[in-house]
C-alpha positions in Angstrom: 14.9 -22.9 -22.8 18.0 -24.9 -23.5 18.7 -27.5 -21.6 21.7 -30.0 -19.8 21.4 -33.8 -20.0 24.7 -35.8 -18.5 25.4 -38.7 -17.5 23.9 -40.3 -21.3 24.7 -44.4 -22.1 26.9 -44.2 -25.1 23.4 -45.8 -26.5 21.5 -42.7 -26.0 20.3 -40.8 -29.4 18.9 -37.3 -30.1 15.3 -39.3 -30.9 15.5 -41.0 -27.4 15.8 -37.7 -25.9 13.2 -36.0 -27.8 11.0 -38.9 -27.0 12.0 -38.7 -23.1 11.4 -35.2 -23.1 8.3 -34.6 -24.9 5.9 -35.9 -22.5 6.2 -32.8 -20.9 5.6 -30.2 -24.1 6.8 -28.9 -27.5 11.1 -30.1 -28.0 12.3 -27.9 -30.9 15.2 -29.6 -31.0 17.5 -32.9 -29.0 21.0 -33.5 -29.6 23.7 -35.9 -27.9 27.3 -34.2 -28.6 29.5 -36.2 -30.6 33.3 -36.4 -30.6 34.2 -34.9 -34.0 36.9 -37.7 -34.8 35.7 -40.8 -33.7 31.6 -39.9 -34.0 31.1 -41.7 -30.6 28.7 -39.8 -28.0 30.4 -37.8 -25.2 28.2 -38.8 -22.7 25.8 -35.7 -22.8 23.3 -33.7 -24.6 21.3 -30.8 -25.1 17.1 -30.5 -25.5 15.7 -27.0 -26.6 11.9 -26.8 -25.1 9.6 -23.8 -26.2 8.7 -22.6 -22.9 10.8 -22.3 -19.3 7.5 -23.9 -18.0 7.8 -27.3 -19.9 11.4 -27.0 -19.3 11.9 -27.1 -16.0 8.7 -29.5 -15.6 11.2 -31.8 -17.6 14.2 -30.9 -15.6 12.3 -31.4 -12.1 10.8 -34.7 -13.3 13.3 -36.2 -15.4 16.7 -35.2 -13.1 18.2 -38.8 -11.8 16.0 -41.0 -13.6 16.8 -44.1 -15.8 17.2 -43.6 -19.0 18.8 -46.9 -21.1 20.6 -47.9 -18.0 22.2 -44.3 -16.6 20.8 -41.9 -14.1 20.0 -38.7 -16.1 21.6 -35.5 -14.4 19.1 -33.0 -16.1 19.4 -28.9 -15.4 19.0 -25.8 -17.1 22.5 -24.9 -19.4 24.9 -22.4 -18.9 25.9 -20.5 -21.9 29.9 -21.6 -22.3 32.7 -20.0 -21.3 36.6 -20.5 -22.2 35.2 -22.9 -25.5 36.2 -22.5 -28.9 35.1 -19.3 -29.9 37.5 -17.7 -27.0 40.8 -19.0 -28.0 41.3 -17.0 -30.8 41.7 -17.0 -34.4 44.0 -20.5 -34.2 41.5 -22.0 -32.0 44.0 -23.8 -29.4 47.1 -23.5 -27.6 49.2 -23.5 -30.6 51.5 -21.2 -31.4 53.3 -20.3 -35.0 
């Protein structure tokens, strides 16, 4: 089950969330998003867990707690919509 962390200090790295959220099973994988052009964390993250059971066992404990001075806001992710991969073939709202 993939999984939602917000509300990360700019501090925050992919170990400190695989170290956060392993106390409560298997992570396969923890990633804080990074702007492409400066390399500086956008504030939130992804954590893959192996079973929906661990996962929300993380999400129900973890949600609003205190991680490196920021209140976690931990839930289950959405796949996205509108991103990217729906723009089209120039990506944006460019036009030629």
């Amino acid at each position: 089950m993939n999984i939602y962390v917000g509300n990360l200090s700019y501090e925050v790295t992919g170990e400190d969330l695989q170290k956060a959220f392993e106390v409560f099973g298997h992570v396969e994988s923890a990633k804080v998003i990074k702007d492409m052009y400066t390399g500086r964390s956008k504030g939130f993250g992804f954590v893959e867990m192996s079973t929906e059971f661990e996962a929300q066992a993380a999400i129900n404990d973890l949600n609003g707690t205190e991680l490196k001075g920021r209140n976690l806001k931990v839930g289950k992710a959405h796949p996205r919509t509108g991103g990217r991969q729906d723009r089209g073939e120039h990506g944006g709202g460019w036009r030629s």
